[in-house]
C-alpha positions in Angstrom: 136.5 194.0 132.9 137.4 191.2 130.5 135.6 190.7 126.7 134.5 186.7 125.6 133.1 185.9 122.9 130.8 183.2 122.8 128.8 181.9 120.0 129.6 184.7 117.5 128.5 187.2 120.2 131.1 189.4 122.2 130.0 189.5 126.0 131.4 191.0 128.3 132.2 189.1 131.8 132.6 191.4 134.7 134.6 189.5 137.4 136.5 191.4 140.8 139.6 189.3 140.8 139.4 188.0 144.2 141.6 185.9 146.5 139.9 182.8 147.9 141.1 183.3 151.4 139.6 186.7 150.6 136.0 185.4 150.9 136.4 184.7 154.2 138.9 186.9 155.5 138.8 187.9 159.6 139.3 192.0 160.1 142.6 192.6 161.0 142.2 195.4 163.0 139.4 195.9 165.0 135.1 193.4 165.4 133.7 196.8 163.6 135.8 196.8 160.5 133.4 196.3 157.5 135.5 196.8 154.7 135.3 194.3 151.6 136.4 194.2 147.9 134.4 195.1 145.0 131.8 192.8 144.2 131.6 191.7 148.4 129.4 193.3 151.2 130.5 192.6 155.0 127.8 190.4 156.3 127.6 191.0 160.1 125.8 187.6 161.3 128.8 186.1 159.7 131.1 189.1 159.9 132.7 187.7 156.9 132.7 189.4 153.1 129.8 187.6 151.8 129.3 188.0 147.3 126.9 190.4 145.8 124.7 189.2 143.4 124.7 191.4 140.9 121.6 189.5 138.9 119.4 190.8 141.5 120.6 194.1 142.7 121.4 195.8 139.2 118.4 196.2 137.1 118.8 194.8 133.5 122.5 193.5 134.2 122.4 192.1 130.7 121.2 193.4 127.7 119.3 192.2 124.1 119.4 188.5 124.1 121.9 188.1 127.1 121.7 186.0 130.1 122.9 187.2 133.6 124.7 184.4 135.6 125.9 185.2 138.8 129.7 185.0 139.7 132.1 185.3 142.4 132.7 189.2 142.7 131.2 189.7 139.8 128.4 188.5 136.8 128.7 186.8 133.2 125.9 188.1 130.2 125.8 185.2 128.1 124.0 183.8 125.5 120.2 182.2 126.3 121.4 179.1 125.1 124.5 179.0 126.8 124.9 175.6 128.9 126.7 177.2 132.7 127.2 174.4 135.5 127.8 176.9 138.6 130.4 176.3 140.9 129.3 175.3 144.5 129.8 178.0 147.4 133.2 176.9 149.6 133.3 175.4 152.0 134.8 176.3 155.3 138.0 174.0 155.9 140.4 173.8 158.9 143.6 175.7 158.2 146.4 173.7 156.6 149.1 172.1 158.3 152.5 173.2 157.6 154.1 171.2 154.4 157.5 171.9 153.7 157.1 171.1 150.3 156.1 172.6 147.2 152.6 173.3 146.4 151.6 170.4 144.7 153.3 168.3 146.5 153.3 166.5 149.9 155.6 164.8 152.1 156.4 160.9 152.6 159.6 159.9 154.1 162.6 162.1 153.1 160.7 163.6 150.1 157.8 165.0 148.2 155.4 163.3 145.9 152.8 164.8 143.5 149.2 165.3 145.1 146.6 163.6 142.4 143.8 166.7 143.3 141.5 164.9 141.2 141.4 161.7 143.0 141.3 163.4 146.3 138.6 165.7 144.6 140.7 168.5 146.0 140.5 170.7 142.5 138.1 173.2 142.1 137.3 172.0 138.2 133.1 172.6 137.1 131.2 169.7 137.7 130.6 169.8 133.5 134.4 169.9 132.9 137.0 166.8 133.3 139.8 166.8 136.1 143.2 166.0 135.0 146.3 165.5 137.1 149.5 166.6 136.3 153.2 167.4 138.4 152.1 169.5 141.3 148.9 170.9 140.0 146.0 170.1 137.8 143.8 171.3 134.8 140.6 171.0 133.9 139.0 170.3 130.8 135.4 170.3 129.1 133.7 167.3 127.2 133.9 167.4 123.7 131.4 169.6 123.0 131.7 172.3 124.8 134.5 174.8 125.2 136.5 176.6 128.3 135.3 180.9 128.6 136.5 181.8 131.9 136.0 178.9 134.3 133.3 177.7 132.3 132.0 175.4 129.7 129.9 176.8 127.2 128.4 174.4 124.4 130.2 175.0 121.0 127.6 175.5 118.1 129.2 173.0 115.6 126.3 174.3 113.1 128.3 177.3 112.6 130.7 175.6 111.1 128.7 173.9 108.4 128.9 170.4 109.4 126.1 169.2 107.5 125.4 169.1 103.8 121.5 170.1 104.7 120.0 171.1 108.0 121.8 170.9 111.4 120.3 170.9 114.7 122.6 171.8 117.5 122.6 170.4 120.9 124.1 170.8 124.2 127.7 168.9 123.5 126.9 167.8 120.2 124.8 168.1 116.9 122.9 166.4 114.6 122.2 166.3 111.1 118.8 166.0 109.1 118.3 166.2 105.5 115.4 167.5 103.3 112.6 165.7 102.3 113.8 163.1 99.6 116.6 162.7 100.9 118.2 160.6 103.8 121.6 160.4 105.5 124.5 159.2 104.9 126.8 156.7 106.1 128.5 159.6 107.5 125.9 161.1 109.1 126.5 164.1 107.5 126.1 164.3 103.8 123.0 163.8 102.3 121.7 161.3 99.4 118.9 161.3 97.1 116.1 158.7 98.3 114.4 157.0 95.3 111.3 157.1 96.1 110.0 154.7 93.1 112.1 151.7 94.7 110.5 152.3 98.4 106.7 152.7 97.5 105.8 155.7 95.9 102.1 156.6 95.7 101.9 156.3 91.9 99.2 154.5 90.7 100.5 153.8 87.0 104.1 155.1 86.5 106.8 156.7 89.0 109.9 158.4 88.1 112.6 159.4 90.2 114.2 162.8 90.2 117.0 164.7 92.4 114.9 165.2 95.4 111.5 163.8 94.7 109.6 161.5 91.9 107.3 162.2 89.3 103.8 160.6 88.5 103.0 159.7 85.4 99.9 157.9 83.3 99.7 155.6 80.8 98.1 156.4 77.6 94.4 157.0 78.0 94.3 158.5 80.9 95.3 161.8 83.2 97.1 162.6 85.9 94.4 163.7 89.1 94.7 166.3 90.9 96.5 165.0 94.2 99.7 164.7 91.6 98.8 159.9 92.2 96.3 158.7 90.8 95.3 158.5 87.0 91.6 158.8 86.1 90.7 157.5 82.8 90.0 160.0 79.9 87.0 159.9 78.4 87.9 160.5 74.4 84.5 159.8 73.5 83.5 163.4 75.4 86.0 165.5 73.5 85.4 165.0 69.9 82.0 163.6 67.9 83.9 162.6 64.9 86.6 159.8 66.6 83.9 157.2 65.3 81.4 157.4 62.1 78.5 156.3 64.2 79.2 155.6 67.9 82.0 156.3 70.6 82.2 154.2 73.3 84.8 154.7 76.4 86.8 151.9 77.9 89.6 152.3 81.0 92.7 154.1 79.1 91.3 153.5 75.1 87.9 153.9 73.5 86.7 151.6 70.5 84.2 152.5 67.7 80.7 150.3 67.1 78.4 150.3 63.9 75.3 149.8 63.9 73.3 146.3 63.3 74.4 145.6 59.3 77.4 147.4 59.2 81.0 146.0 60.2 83.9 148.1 61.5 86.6 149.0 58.8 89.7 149.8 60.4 88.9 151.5 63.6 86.8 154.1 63.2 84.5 153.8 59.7 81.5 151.5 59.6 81.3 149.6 56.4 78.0 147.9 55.1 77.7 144.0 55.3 76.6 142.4 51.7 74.2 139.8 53.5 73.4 138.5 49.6 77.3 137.1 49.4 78.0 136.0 52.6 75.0 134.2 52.9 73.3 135.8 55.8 70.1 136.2 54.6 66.5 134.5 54.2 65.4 134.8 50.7 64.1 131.7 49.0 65.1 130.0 45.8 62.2 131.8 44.0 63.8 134.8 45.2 66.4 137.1 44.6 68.8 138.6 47.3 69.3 142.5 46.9 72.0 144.3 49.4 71.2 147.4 50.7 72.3 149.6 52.9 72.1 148.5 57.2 69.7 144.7 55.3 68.9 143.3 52.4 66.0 142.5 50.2 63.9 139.9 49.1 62.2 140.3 45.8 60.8 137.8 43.1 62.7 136.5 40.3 60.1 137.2 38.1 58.9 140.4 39.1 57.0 140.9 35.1 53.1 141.8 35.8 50.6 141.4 33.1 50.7 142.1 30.3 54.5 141.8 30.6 56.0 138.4 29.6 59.4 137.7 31.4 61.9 136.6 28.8 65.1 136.7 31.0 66.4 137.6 34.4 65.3 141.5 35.4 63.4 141.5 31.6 59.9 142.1 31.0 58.2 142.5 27.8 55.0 143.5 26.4 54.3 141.7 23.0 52.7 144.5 19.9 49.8 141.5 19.9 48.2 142.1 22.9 46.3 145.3 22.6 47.1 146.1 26.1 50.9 146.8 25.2 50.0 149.7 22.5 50.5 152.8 24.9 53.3 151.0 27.6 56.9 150.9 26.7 57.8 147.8 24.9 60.2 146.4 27.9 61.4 147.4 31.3 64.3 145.9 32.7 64.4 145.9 36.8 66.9 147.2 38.3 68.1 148.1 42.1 70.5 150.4 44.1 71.2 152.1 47.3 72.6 155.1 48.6 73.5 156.6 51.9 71.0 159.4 53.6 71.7 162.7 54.0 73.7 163.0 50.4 75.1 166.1 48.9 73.1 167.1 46.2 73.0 167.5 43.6 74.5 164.4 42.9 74.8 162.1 39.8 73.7 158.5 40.9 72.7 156.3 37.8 73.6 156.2 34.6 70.8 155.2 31.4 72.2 153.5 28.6 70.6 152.4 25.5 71.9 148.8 24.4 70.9 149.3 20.5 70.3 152.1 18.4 68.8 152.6 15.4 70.9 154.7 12.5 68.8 157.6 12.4 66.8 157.2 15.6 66.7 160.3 18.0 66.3 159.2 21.7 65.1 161.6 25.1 64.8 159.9 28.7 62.3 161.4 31.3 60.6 159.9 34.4 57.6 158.5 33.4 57.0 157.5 37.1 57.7 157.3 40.7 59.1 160.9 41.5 56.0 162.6 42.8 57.9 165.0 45.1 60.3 166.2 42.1 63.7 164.4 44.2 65.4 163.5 41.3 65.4 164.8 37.7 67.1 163.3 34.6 70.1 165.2 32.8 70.7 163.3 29.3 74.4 163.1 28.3 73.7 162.6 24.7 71.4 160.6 22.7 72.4 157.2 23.8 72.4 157.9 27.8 71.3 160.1 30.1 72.2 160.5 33.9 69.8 160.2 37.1 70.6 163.0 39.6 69.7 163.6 42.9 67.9 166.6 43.5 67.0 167.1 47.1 69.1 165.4 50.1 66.4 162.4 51.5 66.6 160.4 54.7 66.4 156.9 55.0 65.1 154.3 55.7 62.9 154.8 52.8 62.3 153.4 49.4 61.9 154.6 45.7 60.4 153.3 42.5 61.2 154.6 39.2 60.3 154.2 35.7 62.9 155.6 34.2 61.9 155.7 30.2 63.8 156.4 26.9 61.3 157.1 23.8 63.2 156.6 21.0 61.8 158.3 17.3 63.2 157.2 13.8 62.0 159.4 10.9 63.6 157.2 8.3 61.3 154.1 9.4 58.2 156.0 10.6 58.9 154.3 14.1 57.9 155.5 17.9 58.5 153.4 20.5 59.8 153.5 24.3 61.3 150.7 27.3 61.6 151.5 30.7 63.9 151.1 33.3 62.7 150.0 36.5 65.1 150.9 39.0 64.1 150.5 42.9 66.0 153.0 45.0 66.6 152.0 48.8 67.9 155.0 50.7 69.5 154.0 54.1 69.3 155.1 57.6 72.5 156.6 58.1 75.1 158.8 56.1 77.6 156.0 55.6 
């Protein structure tokens, strides 16, 4: 019995060493001698020794993973994957002539030259392995690939040997190597480079960015990376907060941009700011008319808004003159006035001041609301005895519009004197907070 190993694996090849002329051998003695070898049985058509095979008569010849291959006087267990080219049964040949010279050699003339066995095809090399000639005898070797165990070639596994930076797939006589996904050979078909995948079309829709191996997707600003790891889907900033813009968010591919409402320009990028139509000139009044900017508009209102038995005797100044009877009980004047302010305001909130424009030494002054303020929104708070401050008193909602007589009574002691003016201020609330 004789140990190989083979592909890491030690087998063992049991072979009957045998003589060739053995196989055929005559009985010597007598027709009924029936005698053979180990790994022979006599064969009486024939009456020659005739090989056992072994793969058929013994049960589970080879164990685990093995292979039984039949062999002259004996059987191989080798590997699954073991590549075995059998050698052909012999054939039956004429006995030899007598040659007086060596073996190896044959006569011409007065001497002996070398037999070339392979080109006579008189060696007995496998029909996988390569027949070389040498002085009186021959060898024979296997392809590169494969390697000699016993009289056979069996296909080296190169991967064992680590050939390949990556994977390597072995195959009969040779190997190959393949590399992991982003990654392709090299020039020497067996190291392995990194691919970039940016340079060669990359699925990215926006940005791609190589790495060791594989590549990276990226988005511009504004939008997300989807789920599939390619494609960017826009974000929509507008869903994710309510105060981006003071009044309205509206989403564009990768941004968003902030609108106002009709008479109010964008300040900056978010804030809404309200247009003065009276100084750019965008508005309809007439030349009897003055412009007043409020909040989102403007209004329209008459120069001369004095109504009997008020006199006008300037711009936003009525008076009422002490000779028409009519005047006795209604302040002496009332100057116009106008303002605006935002809806929704904190309260309460200071948002015009009263200031006398003469006093009289020894007069004592008190403002009130002689008009205007039916649903108590605003109240008066006097600072001293000269002014007095108008204060919001309830947050209101716009549009909407007020009209106030705002009124100072003024009393002097000293010169017996009572009198009052007004202050006609017209308050335009607008429609939104800014």
């Amino acid at each position: 019995m004789q140990g190989v190993c083979v592909s890491n694996l030690c087998v063992c090849i049991c072979v009957s060493v045998l003589l060739r002329s053995a196989i055929s051998q005559p009985p010597t003695e007598s027709d009924t001698y029936t005698e053979c070898t180990d790994g022979y049985h006599w064969d009486p058509q024939t009456e020659h020794c005739k090989d056992i095979n072994e793969c058929e008569t013994i049960p589970d010849a080879c164990k685990g993973e093995m292979k039984c291959f039949n062999h002259y006087g004996g059987y191989l267990c080798l590997p699954r994957s073991a590549s075995v080219i059998p050698a052909p049964e012999p054939a039956n040949t004429p006995p030899e002539t007598f040659n007086p010279c060596p073996l190896g050699y044959e006569p011409q003339g007065d001497s002996c030259v070398d037999v070339d066995e392979c080109e006579r095809d008189e060696h007995d090399c496998q029909p996988s392995q390569q027949c070389i000639n040498t002085l009186g005898a021959f060898t024979c070797q296997c392809p590169d690939g494969y390697r000699k165990v016993g009289t056979e070639c069996i296909d080296i596994d190169e991967c064992r040997y680590r050939y390949c930076q990556h994977r390597c797939v072995n195959v009969p006589g040779s190997f190959s190597c393949q590399c992991e996904p982003g990654f392709q050979l090299a020039g020497n078909n067996r190291s392995c480079i990194d691919v970039n995948e940016c340079d060669m079309g990359a699925p990215c829709s926006q940005r791609c960015y190589n790495t060791y191996g594989t590549f990276l997707c990226r988005c511009d600003q504004g939008y997300e990376l989807g789920p599939d790891g390619f494609a960017c889907n826009d974000i929509d900033e507008c869903s994710y907060s309510s105060y981006l813009c003071q009044y309205q968010c509206v989403n564009e591919p990768g941004k968003f941009s902030c609108v106002c409402p009709e008479g109010y320009q964008l300040l900056g990028t978010r804030l809404c700011q309200d247009i003065n139509e009276c100084e750019t000139g965008e508005h309809q009044c007439t030349e009897t008319q003055t412009c007043v900017n409020i909040h989102g508009r403007y209004q329209c209102v008459d120069a001369n808004r004095c109504q009997e038995p008020y006199v006008q005797v300037s711009d936003n100044r009525c008076v009422c003159p002490v000779s028409k009877p009519a005047c006795r009980d209604l302040p002496f004047s009332i100057v116009h006035r106008y303002m605006t302010i935002t809806s929704e305001r904190s309260v309460p909130s200071d948002i015009f001041q009263i200031q006398a424009t003469s006093v009289s030494p020894g007069a004592y002054n008190t403002f009130r609301i002689r008009s205007g303020d039916e649903n108590g929104d605003f109240y008066i708070r006097q600072i001293n005895n000269i002014s007095a401050m108008l204060v919001l008193a309830r947050a209101v909602s716009g549009p909407r519009e007020y009209t106030l007589d705002l009124e100072m009574v003024s009393v002097n002691p000293l010169l017996s004197y009572h009198g009052s003016s007004a202050l006609r201020l017209s308050i335009y609330v607008g429609p939104y907070t800014f």
